[in-house]
C-alpha positions as CSV (number, residue, x, y, z in Angstrom):
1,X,108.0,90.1,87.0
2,X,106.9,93.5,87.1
3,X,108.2,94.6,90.7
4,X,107.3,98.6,90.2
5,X,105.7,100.5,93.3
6,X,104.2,103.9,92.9
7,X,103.9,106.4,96.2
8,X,101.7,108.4,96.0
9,X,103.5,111.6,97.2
10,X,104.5,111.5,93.3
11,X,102.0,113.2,92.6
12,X,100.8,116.8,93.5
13,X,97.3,116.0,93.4
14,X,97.0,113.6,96.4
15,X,94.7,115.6,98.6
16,X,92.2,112.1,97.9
17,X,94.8,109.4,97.5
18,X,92.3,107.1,96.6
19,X,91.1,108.9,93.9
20,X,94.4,108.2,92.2
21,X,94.7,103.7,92.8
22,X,92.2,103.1,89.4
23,X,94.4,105.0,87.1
24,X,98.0,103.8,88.8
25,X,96.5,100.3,88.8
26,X,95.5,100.7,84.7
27,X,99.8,101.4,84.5
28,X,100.6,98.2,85.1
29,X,102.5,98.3,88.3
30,X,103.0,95.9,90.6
31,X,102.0,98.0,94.0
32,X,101.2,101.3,95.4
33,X,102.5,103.1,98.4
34,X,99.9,104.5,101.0
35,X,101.0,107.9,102.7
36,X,100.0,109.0,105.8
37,X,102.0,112.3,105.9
38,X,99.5,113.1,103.4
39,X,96.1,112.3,105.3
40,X,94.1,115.1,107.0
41,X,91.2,112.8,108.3
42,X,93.3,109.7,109.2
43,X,90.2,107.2,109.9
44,X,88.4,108.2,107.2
45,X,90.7,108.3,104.6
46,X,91.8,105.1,105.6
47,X,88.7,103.5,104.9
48,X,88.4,105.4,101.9
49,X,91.5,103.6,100.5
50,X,91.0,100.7,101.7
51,X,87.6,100.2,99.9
52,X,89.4,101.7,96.5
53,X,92.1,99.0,97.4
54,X,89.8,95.6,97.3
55,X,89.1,96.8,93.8
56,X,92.1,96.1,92.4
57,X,95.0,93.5,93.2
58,X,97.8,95.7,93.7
59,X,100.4,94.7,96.5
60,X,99.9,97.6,99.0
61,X,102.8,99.6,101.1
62,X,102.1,101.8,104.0
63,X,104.6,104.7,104.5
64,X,104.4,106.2,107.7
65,X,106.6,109.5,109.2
66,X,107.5,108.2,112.5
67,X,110.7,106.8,113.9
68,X,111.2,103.4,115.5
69,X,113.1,104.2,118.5
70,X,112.9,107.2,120.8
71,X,115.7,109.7,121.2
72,X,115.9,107.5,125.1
73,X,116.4,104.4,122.9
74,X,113.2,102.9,123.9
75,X,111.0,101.6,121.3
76,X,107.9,103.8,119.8
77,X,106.1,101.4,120.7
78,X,102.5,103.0,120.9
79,X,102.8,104.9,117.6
80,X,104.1,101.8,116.1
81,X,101.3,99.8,117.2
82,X,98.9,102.6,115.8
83,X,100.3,102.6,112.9
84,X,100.5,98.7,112.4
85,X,96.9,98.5,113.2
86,X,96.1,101.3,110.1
87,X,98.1,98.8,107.9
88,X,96.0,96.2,108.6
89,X,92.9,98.4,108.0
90,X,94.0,99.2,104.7
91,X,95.0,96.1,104.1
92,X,98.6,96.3,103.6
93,X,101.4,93.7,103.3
94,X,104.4,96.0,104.3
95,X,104.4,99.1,106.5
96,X,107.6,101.1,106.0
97,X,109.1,104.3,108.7
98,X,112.2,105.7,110.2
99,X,115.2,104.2,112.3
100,X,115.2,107.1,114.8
101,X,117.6,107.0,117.6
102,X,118.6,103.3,117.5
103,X,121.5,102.6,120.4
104,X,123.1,99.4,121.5
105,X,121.1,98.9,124.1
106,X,117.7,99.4,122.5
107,X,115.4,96.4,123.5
108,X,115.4,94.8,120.2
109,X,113.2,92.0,122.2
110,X,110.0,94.7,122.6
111,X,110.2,95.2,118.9
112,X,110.4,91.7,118.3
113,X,107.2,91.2,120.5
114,X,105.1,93.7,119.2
115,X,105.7,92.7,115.5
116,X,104.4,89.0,116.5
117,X,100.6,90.6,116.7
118,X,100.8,91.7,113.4
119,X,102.2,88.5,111.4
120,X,100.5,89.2,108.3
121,X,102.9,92.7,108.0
122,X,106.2,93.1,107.1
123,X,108.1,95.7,108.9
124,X,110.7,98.4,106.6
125,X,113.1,100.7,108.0
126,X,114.4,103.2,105.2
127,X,117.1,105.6,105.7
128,X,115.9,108.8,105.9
129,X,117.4,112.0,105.8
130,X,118.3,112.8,109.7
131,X,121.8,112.5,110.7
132,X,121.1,110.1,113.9
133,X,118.3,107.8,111.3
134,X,120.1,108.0,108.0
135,X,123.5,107.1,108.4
136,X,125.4,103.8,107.6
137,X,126.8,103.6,110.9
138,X,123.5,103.2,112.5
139,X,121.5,101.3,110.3
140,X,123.9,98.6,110.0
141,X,124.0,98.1,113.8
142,X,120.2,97.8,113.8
143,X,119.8,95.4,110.9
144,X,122.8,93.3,112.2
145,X,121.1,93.5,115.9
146,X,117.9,92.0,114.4
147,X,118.6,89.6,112.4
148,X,115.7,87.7,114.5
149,X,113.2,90.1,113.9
150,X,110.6,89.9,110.4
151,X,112.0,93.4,109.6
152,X,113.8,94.7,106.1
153,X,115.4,97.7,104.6
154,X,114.3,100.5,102.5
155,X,117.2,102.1,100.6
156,X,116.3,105.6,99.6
157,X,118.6,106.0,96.4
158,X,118.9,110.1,97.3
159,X,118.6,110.3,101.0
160,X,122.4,110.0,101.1
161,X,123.0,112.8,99.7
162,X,121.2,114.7,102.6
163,X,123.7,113.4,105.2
164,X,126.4,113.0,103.4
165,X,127.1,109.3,102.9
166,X,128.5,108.0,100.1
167,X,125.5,105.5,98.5
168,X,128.2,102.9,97.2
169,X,129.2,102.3,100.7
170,X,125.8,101.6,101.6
171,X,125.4,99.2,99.5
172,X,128.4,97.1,100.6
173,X,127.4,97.4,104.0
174,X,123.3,97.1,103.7
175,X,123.0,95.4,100.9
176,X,121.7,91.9,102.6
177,X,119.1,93.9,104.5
178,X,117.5,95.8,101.7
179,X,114.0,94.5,100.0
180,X,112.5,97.9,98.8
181,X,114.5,100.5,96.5
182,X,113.2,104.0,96.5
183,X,114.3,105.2,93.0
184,X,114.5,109.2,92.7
185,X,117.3,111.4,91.2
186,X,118.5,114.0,93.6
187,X,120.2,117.2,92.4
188,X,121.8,120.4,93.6
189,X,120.1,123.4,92.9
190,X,121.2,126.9,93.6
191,X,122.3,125.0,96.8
192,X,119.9,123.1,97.8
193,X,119.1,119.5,97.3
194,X,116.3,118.6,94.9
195,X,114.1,115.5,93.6
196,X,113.8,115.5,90.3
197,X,112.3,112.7,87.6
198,X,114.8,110.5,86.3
199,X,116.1,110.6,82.4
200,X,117.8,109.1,79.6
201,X,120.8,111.0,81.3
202,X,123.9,108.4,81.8
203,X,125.1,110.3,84.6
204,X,122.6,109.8,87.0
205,X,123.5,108.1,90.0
206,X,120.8,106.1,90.4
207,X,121.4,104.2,87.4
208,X,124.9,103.0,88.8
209,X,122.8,102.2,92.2
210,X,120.8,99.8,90.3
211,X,123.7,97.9,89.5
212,X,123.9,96.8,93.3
213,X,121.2,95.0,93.4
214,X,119.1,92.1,92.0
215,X,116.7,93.4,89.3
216,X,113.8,91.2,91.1
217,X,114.0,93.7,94.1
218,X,111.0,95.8,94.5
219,X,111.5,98.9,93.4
220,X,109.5,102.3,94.1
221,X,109.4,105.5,91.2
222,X,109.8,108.3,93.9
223,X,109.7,111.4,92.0
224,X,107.5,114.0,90.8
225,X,105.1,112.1,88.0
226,X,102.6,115.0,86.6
227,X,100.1,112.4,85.0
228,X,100.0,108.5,85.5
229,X,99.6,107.9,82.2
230,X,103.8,108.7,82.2
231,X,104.5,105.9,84.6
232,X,105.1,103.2,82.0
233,X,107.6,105.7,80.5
234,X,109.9,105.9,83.5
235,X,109.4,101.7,84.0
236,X,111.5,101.7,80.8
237,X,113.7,103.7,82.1
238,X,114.2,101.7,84.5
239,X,114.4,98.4,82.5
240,X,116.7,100.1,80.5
241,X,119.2,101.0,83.0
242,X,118.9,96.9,83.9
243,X,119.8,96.0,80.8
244,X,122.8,98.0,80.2
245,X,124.0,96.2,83.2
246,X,123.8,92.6,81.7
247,X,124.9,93.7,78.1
């Protein structure tokens, strides 16, 4: 099964996002993933989408820029809620954000709580690129913390690089929380860190990454893409890199 996710922040052009679903859907991809970083009319983008969404049957993830827990521990819980309630009005299975400043004595109960309202949704906590959000350390306390709560991990392939973890690591430690891959290929240049599309190239890390994990995970391409029309190239790619593994 096809398990492919496209973001939309691939793309430059995402002023309209929804102007871009038709031609991702026509790729033959499995999902697409809502931003909300890039919305300037929130409500009415929204219901843009989500119109352009009931068109086509494409599993639906909606990325949001906020963190789960406040730097007091507390949960976020009314931008959560906000942003669980968009997810629904777009129709959304899984709404994916931040860890934030997760500490022992975070009320894992209140998240817990809030997430029984929305039971249709499927909460995701990536690792982002902030020291206190993105490190091993942290995550793994949360995850292990809420093992009773319907909540999975994202594992952003190059947001280790930005604080310094080492992604094998991660693996061993997160790997029985993780759902969601975020593919991209992460580079130094003239030093700073970069995104770039992945390649043929052997040497790319994200092609020992892969190697982690079961190739039924879902996986998202996120990296620039100049034209949807070049997505099927990159799911080779990807297969590709799968099937070195087994050979």
């Amino acid at each position: 099964m096809n398990r492919i996710i496209i973001p939309l922040n691939a793309f430059e052009t995402t002023s309209s996002q929804h102007t871009m679903i038709g031609r991702i859907y026509e790729q033959q991809v499995h999902g697409v993933e809502i931003r909300r970083e890039l919305m300037k009319k929130v409500d009415q983008e929204i219901e843009l989408i989500a119109e352009e969404l009931k068109k086509y049957p494409l599993f639906t993830v909606y990325s949001a820029p906020i963190e789960l827990w406040k730097e007091n521990g507390e949960l976020n819980k009314q931008e959560l809620k906000a942003i669980l309630e968009e997810a629904v009005s777009l129709g959304a299975q899984w709404v994916k954000v931040s860890l934030g400043f997760y500490q022992p004595q975070s009320p894992i109960g209140d998240l817990q709580e809030l997430l029984q309202a929305f039971p249709a949704l499927r909460l995701f906590v990536e690792n982002d690129q902030t020291s206190y959000g993105g490190n091993i350390a942290s995550l793994y306390a949360f995850f292990d913390n809420a093992y009773e709560v319907p909540v999975s991990m994202t594992f952003d392939i190059g947001n280790w690089l930005y604080v310094q973890e080492r992604p094998e690591e991660a693996i061993k430690k997160l790997r029985p929380f993780v759902g969601y891959i975020h593919i991209k290929h992460v580079i130094k240049n003239s030093g700073k860190l970069v995104t770039n599309s992945i390649s043929n190239d052997s040497n790319e890390m994200w092609k020992d990454i892969l190697k982690g994990f079961s190739h039924s995970i879902f996986k998202a391409l996120e990296f620039p893409i100049d034209e949807p029309e070049q997505i099927p190239g990159f799911i080779s790619l990807v297969k590709a890199a799968e099937q070195e593994e087994v050979q």
